[in-house]
Short mmCIF file of the C-alpha atoms (twelve columns), coordinates in Angstrom:
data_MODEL
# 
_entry.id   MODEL 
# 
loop_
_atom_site.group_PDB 
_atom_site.id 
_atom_site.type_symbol 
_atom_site.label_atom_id 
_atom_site.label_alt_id 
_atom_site.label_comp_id 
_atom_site.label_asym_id 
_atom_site.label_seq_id 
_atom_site.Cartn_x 
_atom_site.Cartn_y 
_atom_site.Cartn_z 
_atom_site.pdbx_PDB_model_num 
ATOM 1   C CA . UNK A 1   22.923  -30.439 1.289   1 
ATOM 2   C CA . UNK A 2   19.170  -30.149 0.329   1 
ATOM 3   C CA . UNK A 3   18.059  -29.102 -2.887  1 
ATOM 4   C CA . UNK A 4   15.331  -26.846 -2.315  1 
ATOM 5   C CA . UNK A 5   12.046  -27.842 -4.313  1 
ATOM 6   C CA . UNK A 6   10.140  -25.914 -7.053  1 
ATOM 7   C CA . UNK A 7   6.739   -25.928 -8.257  1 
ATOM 8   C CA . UNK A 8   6.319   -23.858 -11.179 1 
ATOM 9   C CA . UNK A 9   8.915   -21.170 -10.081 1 
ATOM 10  C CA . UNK A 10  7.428   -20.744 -6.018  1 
ATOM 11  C CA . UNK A 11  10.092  -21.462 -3.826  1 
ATOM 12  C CA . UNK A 12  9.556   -24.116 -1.396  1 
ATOM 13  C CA . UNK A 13  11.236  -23.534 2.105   1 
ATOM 14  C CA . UNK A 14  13.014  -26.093 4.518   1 
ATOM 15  C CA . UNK A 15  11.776  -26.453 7.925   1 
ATOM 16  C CA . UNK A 16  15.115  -25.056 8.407   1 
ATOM 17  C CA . UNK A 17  14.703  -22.187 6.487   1 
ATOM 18  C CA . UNK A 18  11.288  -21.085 7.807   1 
ATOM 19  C CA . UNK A 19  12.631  -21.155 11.142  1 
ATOM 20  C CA . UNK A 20  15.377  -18.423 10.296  1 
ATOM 21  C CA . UNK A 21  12.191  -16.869 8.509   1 
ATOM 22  C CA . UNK A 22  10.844  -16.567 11.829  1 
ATOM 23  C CA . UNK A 23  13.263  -14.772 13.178  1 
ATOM 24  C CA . UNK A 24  13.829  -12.615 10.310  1 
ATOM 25  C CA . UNK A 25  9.758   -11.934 11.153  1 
ATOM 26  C CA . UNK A 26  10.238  -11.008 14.538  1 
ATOM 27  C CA . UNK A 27  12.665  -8.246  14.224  1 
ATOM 28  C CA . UNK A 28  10.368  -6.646  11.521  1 
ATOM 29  C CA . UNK A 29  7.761   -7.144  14.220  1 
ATOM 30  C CA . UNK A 30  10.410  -5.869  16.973  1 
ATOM 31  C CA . UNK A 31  10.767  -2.926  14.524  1 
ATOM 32  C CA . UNK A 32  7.162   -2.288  14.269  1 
ATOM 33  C CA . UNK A 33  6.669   -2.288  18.343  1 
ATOM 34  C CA . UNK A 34  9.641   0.701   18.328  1 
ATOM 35  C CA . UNK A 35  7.733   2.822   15.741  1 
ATOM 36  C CA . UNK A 36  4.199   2.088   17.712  1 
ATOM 37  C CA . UNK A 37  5.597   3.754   20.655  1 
ATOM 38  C CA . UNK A 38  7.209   6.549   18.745  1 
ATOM 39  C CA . UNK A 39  4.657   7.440   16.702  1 
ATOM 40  C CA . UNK A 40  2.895   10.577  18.096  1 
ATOM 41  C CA . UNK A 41  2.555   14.726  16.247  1 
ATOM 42  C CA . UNK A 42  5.461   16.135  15.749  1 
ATOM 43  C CA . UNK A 43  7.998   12.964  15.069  1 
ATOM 44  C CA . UNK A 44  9.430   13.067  11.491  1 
ATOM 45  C CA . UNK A 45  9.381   10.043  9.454   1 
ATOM 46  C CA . UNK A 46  12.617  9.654   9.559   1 
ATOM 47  C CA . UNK A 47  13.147  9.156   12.881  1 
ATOM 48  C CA . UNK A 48  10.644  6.178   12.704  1 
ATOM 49  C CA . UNK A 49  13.208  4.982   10.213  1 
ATOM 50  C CA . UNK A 50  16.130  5.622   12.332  1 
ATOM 51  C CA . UNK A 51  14.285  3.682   15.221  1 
ATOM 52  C CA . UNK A 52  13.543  0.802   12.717  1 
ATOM 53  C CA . UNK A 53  17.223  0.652   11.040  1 
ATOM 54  C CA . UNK A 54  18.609  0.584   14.861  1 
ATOM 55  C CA . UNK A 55  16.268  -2.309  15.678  1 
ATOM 56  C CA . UNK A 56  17.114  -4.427  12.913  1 
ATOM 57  C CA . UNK A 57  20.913  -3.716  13.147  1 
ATOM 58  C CA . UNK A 58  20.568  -4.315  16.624  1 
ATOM 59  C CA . UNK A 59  19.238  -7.891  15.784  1 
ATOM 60  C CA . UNK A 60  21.623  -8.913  13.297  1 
ATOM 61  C CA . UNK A 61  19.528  -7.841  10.349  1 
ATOM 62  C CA . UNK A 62  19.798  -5.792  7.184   1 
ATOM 63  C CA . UNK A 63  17.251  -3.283  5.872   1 
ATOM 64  C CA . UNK A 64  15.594  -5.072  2.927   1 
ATOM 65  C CA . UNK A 65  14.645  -2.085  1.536   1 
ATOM 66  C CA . UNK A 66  17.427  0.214   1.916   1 
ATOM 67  C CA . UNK A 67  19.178  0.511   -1.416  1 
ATOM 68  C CA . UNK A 68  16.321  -1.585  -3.592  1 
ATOM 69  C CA . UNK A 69  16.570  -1.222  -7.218  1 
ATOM 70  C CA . UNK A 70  13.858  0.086   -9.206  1 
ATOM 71  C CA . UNK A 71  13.918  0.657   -12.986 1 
ATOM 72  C CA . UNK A 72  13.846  4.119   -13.981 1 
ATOM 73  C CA . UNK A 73  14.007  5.716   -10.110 1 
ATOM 74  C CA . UNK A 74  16.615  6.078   -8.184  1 
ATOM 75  C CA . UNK A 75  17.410  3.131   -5.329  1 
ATOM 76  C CA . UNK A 76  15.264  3.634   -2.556  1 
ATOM 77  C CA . UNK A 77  16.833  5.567   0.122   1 
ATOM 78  C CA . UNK A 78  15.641  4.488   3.459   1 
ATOM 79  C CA . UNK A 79  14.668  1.157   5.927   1 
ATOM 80  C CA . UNK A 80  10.825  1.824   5.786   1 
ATOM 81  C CA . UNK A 81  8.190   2.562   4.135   1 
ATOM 82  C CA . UNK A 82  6.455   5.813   5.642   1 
ATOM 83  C CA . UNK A 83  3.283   6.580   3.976   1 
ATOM 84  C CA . UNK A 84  0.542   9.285   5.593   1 
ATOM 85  C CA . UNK A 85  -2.870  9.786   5.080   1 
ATOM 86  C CA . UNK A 86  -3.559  9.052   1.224   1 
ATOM 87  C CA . UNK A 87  0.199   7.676   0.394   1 
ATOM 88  C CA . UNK A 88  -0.428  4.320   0.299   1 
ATOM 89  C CA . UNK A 89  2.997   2.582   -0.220  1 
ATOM 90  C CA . UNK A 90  6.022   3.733   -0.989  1 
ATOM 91  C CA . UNK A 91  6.267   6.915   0.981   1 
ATOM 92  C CA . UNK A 92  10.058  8.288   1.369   1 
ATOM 93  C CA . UNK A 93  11.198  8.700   4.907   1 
ATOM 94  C CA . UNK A 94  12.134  12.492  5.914   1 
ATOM 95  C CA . UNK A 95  13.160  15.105  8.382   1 
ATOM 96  C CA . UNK A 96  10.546  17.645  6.669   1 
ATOM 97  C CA . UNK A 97  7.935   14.695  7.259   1 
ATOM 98  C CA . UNK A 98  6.597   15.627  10.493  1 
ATOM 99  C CA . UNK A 99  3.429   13.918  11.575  1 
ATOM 100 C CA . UNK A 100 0.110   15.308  12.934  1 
ATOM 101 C CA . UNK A 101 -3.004  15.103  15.173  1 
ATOM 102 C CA . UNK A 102 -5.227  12.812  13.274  1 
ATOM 103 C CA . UNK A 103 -2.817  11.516  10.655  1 
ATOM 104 C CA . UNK A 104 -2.984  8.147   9.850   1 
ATOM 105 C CA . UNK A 105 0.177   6.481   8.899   1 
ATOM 106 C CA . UNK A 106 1.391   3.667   7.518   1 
ATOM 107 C CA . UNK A 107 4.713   2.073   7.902   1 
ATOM 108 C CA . UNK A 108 6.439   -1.082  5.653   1 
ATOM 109 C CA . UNK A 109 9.103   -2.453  7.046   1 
ATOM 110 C CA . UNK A 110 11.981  -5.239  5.616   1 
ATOM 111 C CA . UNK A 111 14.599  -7.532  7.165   1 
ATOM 112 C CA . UNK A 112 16.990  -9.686  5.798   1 
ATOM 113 C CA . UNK A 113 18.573  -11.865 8.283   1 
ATOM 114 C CA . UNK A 114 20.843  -14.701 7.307   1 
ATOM 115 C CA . UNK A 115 20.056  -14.457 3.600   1 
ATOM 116 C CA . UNK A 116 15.921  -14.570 4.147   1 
ATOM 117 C CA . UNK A 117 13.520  -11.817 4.352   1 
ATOM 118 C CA . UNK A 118 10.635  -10.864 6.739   1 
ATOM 119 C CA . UNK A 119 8.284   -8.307  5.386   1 
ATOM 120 C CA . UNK A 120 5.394   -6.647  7.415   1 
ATOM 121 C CA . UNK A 121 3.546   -3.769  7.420   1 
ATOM 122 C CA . UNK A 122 0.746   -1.463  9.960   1 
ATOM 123 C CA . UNK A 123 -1.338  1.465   9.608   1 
ATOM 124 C CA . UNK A 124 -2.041  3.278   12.800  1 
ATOM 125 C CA . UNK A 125 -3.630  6.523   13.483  1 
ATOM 126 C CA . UNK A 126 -1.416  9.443   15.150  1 
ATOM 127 C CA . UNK A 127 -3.289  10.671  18.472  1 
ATOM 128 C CA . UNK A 128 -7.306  10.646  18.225  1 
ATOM 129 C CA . UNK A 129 -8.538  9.870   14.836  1 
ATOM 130 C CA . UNK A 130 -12.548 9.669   13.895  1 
ATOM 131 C CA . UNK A 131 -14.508 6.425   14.110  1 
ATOM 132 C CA . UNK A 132 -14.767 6.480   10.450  1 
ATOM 133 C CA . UNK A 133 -11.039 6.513   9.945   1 
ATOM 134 C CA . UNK A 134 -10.510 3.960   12.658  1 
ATOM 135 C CA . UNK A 135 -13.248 1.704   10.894  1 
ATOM 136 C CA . UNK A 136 -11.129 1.554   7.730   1 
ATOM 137 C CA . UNK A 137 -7.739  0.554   9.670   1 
ATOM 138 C CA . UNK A 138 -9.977  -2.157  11.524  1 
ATOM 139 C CA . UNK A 139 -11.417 -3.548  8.068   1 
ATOM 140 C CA . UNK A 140 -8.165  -3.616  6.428   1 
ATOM 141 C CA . UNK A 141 -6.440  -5.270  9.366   1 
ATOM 142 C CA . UNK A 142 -9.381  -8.059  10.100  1 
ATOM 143 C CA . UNK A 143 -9.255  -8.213  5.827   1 
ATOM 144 C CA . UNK A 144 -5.579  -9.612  5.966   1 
ATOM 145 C CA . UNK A 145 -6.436  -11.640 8.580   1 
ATOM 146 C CA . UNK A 146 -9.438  -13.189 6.634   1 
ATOM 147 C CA . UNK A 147 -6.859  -14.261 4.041   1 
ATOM 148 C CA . UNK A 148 -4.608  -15.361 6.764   1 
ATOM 149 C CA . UNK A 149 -7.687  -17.855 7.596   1 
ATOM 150 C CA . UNK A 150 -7.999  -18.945 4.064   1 
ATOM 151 C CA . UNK A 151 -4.402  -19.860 3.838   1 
ATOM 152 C CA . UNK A 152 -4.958  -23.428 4.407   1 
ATOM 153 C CA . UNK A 153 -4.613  -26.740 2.525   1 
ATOM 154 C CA . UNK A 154 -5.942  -27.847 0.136   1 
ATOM 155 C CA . UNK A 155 -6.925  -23.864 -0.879  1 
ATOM 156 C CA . UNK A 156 -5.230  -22.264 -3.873  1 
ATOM 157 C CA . UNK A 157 -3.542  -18.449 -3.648  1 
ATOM 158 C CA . UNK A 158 -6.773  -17.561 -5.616  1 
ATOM 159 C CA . UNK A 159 -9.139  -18.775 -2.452  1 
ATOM 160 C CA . UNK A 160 -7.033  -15.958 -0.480  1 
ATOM 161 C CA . UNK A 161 -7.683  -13.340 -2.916  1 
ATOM 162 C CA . UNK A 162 -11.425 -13.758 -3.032  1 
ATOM 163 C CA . UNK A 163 -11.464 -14.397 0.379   1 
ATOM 164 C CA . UNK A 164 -9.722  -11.017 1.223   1 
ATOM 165 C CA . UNK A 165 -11.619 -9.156  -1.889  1 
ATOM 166 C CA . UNK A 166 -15.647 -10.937 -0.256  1 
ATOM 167 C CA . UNK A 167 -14.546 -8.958  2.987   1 
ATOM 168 C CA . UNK A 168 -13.081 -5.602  2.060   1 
ATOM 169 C CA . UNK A 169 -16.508 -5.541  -1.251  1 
ATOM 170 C CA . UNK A 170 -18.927 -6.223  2.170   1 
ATOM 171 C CA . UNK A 171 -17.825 -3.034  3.922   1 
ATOM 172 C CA . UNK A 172 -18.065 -0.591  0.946   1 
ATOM 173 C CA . UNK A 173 -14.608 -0.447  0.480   1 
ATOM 174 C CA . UNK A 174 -11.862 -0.058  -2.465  1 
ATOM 175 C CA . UNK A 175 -9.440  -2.493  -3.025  1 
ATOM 176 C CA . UNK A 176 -5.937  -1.498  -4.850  1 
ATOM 177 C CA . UNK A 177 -5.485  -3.825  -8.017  1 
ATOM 178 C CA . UNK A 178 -1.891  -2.835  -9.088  1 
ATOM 179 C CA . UNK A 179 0.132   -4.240  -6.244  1 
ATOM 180 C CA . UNK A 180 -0.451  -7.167  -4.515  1 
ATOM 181 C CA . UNK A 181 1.107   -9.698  -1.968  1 
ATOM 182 C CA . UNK A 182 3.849   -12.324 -3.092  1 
ATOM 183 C CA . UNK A 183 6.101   -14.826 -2.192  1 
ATOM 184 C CA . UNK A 184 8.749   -13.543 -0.023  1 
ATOM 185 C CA . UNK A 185 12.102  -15.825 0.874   1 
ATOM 186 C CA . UNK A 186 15.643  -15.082 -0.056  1 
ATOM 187 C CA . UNK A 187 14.279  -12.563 -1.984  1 
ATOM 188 C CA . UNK A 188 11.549  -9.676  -1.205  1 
ATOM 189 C CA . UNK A 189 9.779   -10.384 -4.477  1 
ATOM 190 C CA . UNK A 190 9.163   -14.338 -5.609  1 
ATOM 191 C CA . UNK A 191 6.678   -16.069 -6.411  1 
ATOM 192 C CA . UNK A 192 3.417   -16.818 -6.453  1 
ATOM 193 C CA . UNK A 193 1.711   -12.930 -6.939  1 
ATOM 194 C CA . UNK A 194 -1.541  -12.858 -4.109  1 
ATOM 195 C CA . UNK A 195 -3.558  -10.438 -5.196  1 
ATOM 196 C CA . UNK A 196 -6.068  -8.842  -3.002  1 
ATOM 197 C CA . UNK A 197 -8.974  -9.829  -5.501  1 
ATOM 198 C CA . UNK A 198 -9.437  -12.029 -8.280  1 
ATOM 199 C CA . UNK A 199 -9.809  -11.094 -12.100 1 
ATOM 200 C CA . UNK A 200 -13.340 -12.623 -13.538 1 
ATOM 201 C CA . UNK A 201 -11.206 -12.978 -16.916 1 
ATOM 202 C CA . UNK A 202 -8.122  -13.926 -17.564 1 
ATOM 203 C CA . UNK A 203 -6.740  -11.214 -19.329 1 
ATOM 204 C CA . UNK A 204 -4.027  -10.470 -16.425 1 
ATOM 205 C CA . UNK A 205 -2.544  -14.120 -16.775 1 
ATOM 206 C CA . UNK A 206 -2.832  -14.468 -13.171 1 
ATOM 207 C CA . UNK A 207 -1.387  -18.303 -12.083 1 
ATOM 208 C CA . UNK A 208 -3.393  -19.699 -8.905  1 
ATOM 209 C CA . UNK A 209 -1.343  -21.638 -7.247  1 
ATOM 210 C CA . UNK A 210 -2.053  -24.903 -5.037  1 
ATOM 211 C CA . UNK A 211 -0.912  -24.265 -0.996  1 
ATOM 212 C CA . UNK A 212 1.820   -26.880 -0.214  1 
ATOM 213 C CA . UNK A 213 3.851   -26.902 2.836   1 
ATOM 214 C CA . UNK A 214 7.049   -24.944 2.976   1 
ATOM 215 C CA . UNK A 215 5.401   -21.984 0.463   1 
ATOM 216 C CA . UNK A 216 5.821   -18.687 2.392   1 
ATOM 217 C CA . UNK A 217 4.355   -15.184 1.177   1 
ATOM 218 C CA . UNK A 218 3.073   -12.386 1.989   1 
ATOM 219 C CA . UNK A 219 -0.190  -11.033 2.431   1 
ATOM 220 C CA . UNK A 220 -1.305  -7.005  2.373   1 
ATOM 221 C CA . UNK A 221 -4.516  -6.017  1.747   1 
ATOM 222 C CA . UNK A 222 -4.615  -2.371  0.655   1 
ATOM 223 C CA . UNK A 223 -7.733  -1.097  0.774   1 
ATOM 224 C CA . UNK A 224 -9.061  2.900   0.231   1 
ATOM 225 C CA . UNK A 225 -12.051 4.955   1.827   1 
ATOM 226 C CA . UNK A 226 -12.738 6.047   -2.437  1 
ATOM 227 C CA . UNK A 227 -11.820 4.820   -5.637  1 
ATOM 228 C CA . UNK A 228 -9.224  2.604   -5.744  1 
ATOM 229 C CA . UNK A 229 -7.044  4.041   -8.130  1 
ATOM 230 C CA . UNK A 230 -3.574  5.208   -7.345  1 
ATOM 231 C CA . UNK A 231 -0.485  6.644   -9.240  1 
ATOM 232 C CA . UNK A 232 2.856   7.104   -8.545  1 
ATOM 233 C CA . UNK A 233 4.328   10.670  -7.650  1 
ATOM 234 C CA . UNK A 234 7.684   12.675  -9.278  1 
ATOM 235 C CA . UNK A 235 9.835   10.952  -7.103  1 
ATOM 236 C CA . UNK A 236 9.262   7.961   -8.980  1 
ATOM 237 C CA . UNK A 237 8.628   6.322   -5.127  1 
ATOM 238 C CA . UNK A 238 5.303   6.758   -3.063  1 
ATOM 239 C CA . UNK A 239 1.897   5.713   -4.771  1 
ATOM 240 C CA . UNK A 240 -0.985  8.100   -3.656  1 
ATOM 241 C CA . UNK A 241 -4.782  7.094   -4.034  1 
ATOM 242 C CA . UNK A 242 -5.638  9.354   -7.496  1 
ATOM 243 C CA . UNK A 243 -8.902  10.935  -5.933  1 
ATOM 244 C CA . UNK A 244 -7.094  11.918  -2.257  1 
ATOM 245 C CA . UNK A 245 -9.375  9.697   -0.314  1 
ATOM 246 C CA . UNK A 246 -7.589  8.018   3.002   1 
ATOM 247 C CA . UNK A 247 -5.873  4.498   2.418   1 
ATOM 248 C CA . UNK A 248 -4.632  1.437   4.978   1 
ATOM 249 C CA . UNK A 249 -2.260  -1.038  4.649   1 
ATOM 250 C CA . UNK A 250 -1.762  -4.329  6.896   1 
ATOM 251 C CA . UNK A 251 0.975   -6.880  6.009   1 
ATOM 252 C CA . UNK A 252 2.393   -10.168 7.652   1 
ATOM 253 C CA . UNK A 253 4.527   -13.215 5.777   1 
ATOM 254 C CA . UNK A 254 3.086   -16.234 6.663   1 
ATOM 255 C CA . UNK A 255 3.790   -19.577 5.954   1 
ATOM 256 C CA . UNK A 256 2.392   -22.851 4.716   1 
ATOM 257 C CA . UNK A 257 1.885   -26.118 6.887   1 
ATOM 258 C CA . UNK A 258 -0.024  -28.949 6.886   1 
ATOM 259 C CA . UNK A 259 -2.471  -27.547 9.588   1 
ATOM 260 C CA . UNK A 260 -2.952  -23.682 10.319  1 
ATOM 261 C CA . UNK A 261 -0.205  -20.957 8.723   1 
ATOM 262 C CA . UNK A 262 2.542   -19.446 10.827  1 
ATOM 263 C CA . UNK A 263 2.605   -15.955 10.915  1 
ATOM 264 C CA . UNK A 264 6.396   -15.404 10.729  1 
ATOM 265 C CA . UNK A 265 6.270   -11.539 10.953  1 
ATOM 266 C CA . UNK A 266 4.770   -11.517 14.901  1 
ATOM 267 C CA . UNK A 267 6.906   -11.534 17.942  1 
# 
């Protein structure tokens, strides 16, 4: 029996572990393909959850996110994340949900499968949406990609964050600074925190952490058209943008090797 490793609390994966990450990854990314081809005006968000609860059942998994515990709201109700226009997380799945021409939407999706999560997330537009829409989806998605790139030895989680936070700055964009990404393995939340910027001070007591092999985490860039301020609405759930301006969301777990990171959340 192997011990699994620590280094300062991040959890360091067996090769045998990452490779049931991997196919944890590829239902969420199975799940994602489903909702692609159902997304269109007039579906409800929750029949994208539906389709996303049947894929991962379907697969052997369990929805991560159905039933997570929150101080102070009530557990979360559904297998995705649905968020529209300026939602940017969070956003509760429902039949009175019913998307539109030139929506944008984004959609989070979880999967535990033998006892280790995948977690992934896409923002897509719904029909035709204007270029300047589709220009923030594009930056956002190249912008987790960037910090995909940067996820290399011998970089520290704090080389992805500036990274990502150099890229979105350059297009004229806002970057969210109260969530972040973070180490995902048995459980959705562990360490290390990857923010998608980096403090100058620090008064957050951010850790940067040095990339070894076998550290796997996610990365999501959430990036807004306007400020990037947010808050969280009555239903204790779904974060909004606090001036209304249009908001993206890309998301993949990756992991840690001695060469170039495996993106475990792609088919």
């Amino acid at each position: 029996m192997a011990v699994r490793q620590q280094r300062s609390g991040v959890q360091i994966k067996t090769p045998d572990e990452i490779t049931i990450m991997r196919e944890a990854g590829r239902i969420v990314a199975r799940a994602h393909q489903a909702m692609r081809e159902a997304v269109r005006p007039g579906v409800s968000t929750a029949a994208l959850d539906k389709i996303a609860e049947t894929v991962i059942r379907d697969h052997g998994g369990i929805p991560s996110f159905l039933g997570y515990p929150k101080q102070g709201a009530p557990d979360y109700p559904g297998t995705i994340n649905a968020s529209i226009n300026h939602e940017l997380v969070h956003g509760l799945p429902s039949p009175k949900r019913i998307l539109k021409e030139g929506d944008i939407i984004s959609l989070d999706v979880g999967c535990t499968y033998q006892g280790f999560v995948g977690d992934g997330a896409f923002t897509m537009g719904v029909g035709e949406i204007p270029p300047a829409v589709q220009r923030l989806l594009d930056v956002t998605e190249e912008s987790l990609y960037v910090g995909i790139r940067a996820s290399v030895l011998p970089n520290e989680t704090r080389d992805v964050s500036e990274a990502i936070q150099a890229y979105v700055a350059r297009h004229g964009y806002g970057i969210v600074r109260e969530y972040t990404g973070h180490g995902v393995g048995r459980d959705m939340h562990e360490e290390p925190q990857v923010p998608n910027w980096w403090p100058r001070s620090r008064q957050r007591g951010w850790v940067s952490y040095p990339l070894q092999p076998g550290m796997t985490y996610a990365i999501e860039p959430m990036v807004t058209a306007g400020r990037s301020d947010t808050r969280e609405l009555s239903d204790k759930w779904t974060v909004v943008t606090r001036d209304g301006s249009l908001c993206a969301h890309f998301e993949h777990t990756i992991a840690i090797t001695e060469g170039e990171p495996i993106i475990l959340t792609a088919v």
